[in-house]
C-alpha positions in Angstrom: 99.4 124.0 103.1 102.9 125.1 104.8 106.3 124.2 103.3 105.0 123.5 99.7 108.0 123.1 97.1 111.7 121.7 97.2 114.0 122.3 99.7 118.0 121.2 100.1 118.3 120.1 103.4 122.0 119.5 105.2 121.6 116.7 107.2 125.2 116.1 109.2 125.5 112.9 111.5 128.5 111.1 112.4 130.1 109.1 109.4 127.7 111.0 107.3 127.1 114.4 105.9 124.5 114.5 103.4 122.5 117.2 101.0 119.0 115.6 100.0 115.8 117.5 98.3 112.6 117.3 100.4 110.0 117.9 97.9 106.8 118.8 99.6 103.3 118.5 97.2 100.1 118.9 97.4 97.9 116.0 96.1 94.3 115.6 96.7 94.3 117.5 99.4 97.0 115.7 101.3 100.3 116.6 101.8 103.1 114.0 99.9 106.4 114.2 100.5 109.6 112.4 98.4 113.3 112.5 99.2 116.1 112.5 96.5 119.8 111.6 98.5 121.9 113.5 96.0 125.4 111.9 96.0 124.0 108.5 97.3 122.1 107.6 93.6 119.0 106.2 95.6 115.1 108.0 96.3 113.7 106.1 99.1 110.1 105.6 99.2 108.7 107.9 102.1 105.5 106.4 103.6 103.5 109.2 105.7 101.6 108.0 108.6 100.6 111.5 109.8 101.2 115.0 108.8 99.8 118.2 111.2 100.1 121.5 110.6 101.1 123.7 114.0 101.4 127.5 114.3 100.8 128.4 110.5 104.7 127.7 110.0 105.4 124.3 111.3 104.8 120.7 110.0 105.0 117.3 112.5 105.6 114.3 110.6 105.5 110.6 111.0 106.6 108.5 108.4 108.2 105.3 107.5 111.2 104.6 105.2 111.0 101.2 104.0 114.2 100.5 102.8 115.4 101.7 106.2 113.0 99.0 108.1 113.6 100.8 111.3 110.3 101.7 112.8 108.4 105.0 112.4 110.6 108.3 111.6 109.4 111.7 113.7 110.0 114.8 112.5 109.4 118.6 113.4 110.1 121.2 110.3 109.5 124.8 111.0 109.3 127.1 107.5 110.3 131.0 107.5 110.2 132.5 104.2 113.4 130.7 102.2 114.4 128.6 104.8 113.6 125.9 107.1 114.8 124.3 110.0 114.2 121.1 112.9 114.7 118.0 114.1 114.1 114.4 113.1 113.9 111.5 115.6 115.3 108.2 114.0 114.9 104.9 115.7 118.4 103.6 117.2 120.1 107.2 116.1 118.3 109.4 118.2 117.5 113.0 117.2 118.7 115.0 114.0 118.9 118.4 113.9 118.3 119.6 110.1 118.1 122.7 108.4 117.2 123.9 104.6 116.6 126.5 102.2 114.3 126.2 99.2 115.6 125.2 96.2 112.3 125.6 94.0 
């Protein structure tokens, strides 16, 4: 499984700039992810529709955050040794580029 453990991410959109942990786990065989928006109090549920695994180094994501109720989230993370880096497409935002380093 690629990616596994927590990673800071700095996420940086207009009117926002934020640092959450991306923890990525293992359970059953399946990849679960959770999100912890440091500074904002809140961990929004993150529903995963589909995770693939891509070049031995990248993951593609869909997933839904309820709270959000904004239609399925798309993302493309791409891990080298202590860091990571991509993009996520949000519905009526448009792409986000993010970038990370692991945190544990």
């Amino acid at each position: 499984m690629i990616g596994l453990g927590k990673w800071k991410l700095n996420v940086s959109v207009p009117f926002l700039k934020a640092d959450p942990i991306l923890t990525i786990a293992e359970k059953n065989g399946r990849y679960e992810f959770t999100i912890d928006a440091q500074g904002f109090g809140i961990t929004p549920a993150l529903n995963l529709v589909d995770v693939r695994e891509e070049n031995g180094d990248t993951l593609r994501v869909k997933a839904q955050v309820p709270m959000l109720n904004i239609g399925d989230l798309s993302g493309v993370l791409t891990f080298e040794g202590a860091f990571c880096k991509g993009d996520i497409e949000v519905p009526m935002m448009g792409k986000i580029a993010v970038k990370g380093e692991r945190v544990g």
